[in-house]
N, C-alpha and C positions, 0 to 999 in steps of 0.2 A: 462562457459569456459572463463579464458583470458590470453589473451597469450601476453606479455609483452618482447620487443624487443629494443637491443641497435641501436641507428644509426649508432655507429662507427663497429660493427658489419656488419651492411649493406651494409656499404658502401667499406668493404676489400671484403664481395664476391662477389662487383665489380670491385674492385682494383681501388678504383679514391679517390685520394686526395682531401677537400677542405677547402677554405678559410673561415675561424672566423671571417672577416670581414664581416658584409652584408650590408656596406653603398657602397660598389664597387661590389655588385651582382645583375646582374638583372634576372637570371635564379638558381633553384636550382634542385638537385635531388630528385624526390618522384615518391613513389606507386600511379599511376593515374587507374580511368576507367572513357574510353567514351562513355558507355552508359551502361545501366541496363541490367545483367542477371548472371551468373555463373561463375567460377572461373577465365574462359578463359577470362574472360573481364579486368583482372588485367595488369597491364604493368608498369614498372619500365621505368623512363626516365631521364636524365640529363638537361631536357629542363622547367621544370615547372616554370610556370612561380614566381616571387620570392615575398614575402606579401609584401604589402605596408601598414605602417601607417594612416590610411582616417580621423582620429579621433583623437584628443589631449589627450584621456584619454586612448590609447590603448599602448603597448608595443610588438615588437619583440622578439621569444624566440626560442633560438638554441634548436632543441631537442638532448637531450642525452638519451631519453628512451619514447617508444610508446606504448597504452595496445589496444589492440583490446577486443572488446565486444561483444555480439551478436547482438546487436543492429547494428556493423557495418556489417555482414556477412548480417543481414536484408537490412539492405541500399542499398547494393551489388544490391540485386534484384530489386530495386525500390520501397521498403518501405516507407511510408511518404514522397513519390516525390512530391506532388501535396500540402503539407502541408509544408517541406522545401521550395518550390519555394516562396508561399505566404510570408513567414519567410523572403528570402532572396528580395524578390520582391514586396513588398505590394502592389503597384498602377500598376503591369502587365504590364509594361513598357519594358521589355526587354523581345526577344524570348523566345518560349519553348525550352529548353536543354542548356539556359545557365550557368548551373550551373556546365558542362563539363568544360574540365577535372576536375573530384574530388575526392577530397583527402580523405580517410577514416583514422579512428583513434580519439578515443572520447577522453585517456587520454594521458596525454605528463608529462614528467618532462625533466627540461632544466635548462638554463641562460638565463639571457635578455640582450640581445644585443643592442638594442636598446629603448628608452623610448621616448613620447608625452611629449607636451607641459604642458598638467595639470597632466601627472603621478606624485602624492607625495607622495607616502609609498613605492616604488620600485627606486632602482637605478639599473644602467646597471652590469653585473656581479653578480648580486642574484640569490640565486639559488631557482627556484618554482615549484610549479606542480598544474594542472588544470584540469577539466574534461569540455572538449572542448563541446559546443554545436552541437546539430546535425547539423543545419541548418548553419554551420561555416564549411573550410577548416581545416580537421585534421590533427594529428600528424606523419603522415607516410610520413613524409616528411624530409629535413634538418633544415627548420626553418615554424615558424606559428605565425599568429598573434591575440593577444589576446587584450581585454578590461584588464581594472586594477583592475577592479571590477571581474573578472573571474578567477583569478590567485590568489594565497598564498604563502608565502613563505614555502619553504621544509623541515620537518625536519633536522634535523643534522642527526638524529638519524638510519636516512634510507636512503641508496643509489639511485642514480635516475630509478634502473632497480624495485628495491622494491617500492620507491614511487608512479612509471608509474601504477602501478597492484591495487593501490587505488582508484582515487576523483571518478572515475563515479559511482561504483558499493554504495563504501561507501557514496556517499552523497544521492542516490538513496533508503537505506537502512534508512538510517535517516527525510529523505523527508517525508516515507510512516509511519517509526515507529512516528517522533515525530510531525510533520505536520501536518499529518493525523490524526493519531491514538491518538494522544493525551498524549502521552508517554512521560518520563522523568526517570533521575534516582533516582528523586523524589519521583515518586509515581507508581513506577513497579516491587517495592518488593513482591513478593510471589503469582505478579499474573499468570497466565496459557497463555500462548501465545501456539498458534499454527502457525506452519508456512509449505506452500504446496508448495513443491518444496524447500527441506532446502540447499544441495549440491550447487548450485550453487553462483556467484558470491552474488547477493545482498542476498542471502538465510545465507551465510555463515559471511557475515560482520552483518545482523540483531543479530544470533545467540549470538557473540558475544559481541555488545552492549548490548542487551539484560540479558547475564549470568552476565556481569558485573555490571548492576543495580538488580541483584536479583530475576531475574524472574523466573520462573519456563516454561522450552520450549520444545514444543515435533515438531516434524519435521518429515517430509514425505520422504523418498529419496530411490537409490534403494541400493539392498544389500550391494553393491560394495564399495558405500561412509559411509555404516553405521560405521566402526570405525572411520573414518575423521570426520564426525559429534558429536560420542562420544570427540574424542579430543577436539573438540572445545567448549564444556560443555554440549551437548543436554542431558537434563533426559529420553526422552523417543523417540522411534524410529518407526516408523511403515514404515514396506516394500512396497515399491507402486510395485514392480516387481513378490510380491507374489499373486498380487491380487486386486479388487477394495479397497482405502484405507475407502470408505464410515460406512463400518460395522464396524471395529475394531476402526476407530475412535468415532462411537457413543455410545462403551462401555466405552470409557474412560470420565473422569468427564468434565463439559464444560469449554469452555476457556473464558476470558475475551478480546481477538483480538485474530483474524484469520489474516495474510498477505499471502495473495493469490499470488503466483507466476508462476503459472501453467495456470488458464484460461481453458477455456472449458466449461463442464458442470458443473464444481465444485459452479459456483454460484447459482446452484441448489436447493442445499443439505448440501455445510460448511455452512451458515449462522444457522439451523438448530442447530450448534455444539455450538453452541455462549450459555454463560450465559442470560436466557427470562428474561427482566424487569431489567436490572442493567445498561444501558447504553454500555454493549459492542461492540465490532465494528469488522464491516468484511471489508480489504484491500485491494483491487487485484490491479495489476499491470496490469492489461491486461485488454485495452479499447477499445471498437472498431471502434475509434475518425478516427484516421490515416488509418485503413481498409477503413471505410467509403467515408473519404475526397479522397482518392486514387481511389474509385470505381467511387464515383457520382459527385466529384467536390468538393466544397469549399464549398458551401449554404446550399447542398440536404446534403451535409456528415454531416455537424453541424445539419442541422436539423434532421436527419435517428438515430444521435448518441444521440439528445437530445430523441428522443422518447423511445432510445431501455434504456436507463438507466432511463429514470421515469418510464418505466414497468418496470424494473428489482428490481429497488426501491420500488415499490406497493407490487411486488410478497412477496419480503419481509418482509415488512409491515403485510400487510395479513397475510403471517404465521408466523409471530408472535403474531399477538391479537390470534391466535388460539394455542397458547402453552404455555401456564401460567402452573404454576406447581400445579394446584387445578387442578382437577378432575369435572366432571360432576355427581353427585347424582339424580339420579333416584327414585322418590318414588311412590311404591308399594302399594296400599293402605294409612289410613289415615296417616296424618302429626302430629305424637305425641312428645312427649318428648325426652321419647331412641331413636328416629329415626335423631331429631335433633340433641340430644347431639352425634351421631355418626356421622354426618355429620360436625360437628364442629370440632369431635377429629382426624377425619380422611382428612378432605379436608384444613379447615381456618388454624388450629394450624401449621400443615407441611408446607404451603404455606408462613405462617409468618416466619418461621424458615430458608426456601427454599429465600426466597426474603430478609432476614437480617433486616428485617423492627422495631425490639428492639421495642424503646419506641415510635415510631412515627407513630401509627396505629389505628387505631379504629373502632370497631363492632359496626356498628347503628341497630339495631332490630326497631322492632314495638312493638306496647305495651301486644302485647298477651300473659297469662297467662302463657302458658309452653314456652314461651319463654325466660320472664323477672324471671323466678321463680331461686330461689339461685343455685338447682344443675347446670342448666346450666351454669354458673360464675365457679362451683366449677372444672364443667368438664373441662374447658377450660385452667381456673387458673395449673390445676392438670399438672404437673410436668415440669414446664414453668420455665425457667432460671430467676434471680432474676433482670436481666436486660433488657429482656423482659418484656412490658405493654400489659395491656389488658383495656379495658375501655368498660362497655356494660350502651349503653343508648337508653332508653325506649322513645320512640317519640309518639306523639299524632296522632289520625288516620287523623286527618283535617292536618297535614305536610308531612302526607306520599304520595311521589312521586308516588307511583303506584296507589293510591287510591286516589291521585289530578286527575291524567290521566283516570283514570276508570271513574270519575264522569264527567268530561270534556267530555269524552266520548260515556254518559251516556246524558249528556246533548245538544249535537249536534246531538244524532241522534233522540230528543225529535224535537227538533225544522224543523229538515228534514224530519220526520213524519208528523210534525204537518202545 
């Protein structure tokens, strides 16, 4: 959800005039709350106090257009209190709840009214647009101040009510696809992205960078957004409203990135969806850093958050050494010929095919008979793409790692006997 709002809107249904100047303002109007909880906690004022300059490299900027996030409806409640204050306060030098009155509003587009001593790629009267830091005073206000390094200039192309509804979500979207994930429009032609939680803001700006570099995207959402999601180029759709999405997404083929947007137990079980053995990546937006730091503090939270993602990490780990695309063969009596070459044709060749592994593979055997013998080569060789290698080499039993180990093992418990 975001809802993207003019000031000059705001400010007629309160009927109050004001001045463009803001080197003769020491007060402005904005959307304040004084302490953390629910709607009721909102309050409009004419008294806020008005930004000031602290910095040479920072700039004044009138807003003309403010987008609210969910992130800000979270704040609301006192989400990342304890992790903003550090943010605004590093050395705990000033009381708890100085950060009252505060302003919500992540993105703005405006004018810069005023500029710093080292701003050099903005002048005053430019038009920009930013997506405000948490831990900074937002855009729901009549002016905010920003670093130079935080701001861009605004298209032409888009009005300031259209520009306000972009930087956070979009730069959010790009952070996780290219930051992250490793992505480009380089090299995410014709890969499979999934994404959980597609409707929403960063769900919907991924989509479309994404369709734009050629990817192939299927996306979660519920009924209601599935033609909005087709608009905006999704190939495939699965209903999270008709049901758990776990099972219909594990019939479809695996992805090469998951961006998790949802959170839950989805870390569970999407990592599972992932192509095994190619380097894929699973995404989530949802940490439990800022839950943490908000429960335990500042130490115990970095430390509760470093533990819960190195298990989370292992879990992972772990089920993946156990889902390689070879099979387990079971043998039934002795170990012949047809028993091998059926374990070759059935488990190695598919595995090779399944992993894309071409010409950069190789079958080590040992030197036994039905092992090195031609049919086995033939069977393997047999209806194998001309780009696809095969290489079968016969090793002597004095290099064979299990038969070094057997004797090593053979010979320590000679000497522990003896």
């Amino acid at each position: 959800l975001l809802i993207c709002l003019r000031w000059d809107i705001i400010k007629l249904l309160h009927g109050t005039q004001f001045s463009t100047s803001s080197r003769c303002m020491t007060v402005m109007p904005a959307w304040v709350i004084d302490k953390y909880g629910s709607n009721d906690v909102l309050r409009f004022t004419k008294n806020a106090s008005f930004p000031v300059i602290d910095y040479p490299n920072e700039v004044i900027v009138k807003v003309f257009a403010a987008g609210l996030n969910p992130i800000d409806v979270s704040m609301r409640g006192g989400y990342g209190a304890a992790t903003m204050s550090m943010k605004r306060d590093p050395l705990n030098i000033k009381q708890s709840g100085n950060e009252f009155p505060l302003i919500l509003g992540r993105d703005v587009s405006g004018v810069i009214m005023e500029c710093g001593l080292d701003v050099k790629y903005f002048r005053e009267r430019d038009e920009v647009w930013a997506a405000i830091p948490p831990w900074k005073q937002g855009s729901l206000a009549e002016f905010v101040v920003l670093s130079g390094n935080e701001i861009s200039h605004k298209p032409k192309s888009l009005s300031h009510t259209e520009a306000a509804a972009i930087p956070y979500v979009a730069t959010t979207a790009w952070s996780a696809l290219v930051n992250t994930g490793g992505l480009s429009k380089d090299n995410c032609a014709k890969k499979r992205i999934l994404i959980l939680g597609g409707s929403g803001g960063v769900g919907t700006f991924a989509i479309q960078m994404l369709k734009a570099w050629g990817a192939h995207v299927t996306v979660t959402c519920s009924q209601n957004a599935e033609q909005f999601a087709r608009e905006l180029g999704v190939d495939h759709v699965v209903d999270y409203t008709a049901g758990p999405v776990e099972e219909p997404l594990s019939a479809l083929e695996k992805f090469d990135l998951i961006l998790d947007n949802v959170g839950g137990d989805t870390e569970g079980w999407a990592p599972s969806l992932l192509k095994p053995w190619t380097g894929a990546k699973f995404v989530t937006l949802v940490t439990p850093f800022i839950e943490n730091t908000d429960r335990l503090g500042i130490a115990d939270g970095m430390m509760k958050t470093a533990t819960t993602v190195a298990t989370r990490a292992l879990k992972v780990i772990m089920a993946e050494q156990h889902r390689g695309p070879g099979q387990l063969a079971v043998i039934d009596g002795t170990m012949i010929s047809a028993v091998y070459q059926k374990i070759l044709k059935e488990n190695v060749r598919p595995s090779v095919r399944d992993l894309k592994l071409k010409r950069t593979w190789v079958l080590q055997q040992d030197n036994d008979p039905k092992y090195t013998r031609r049919s086995t080569s033939e069977c393997l060789r047999k209806k194998t793409k001309q780009n696809e290698g095969l290489e079968c080499r016969s090793q002597s039993p004095d290099l064979s790692p299990i038969e070094m180990l057997w004797r090593d093992l053979n010979k320590a418990q000679t000497l522990q006997c003896g």
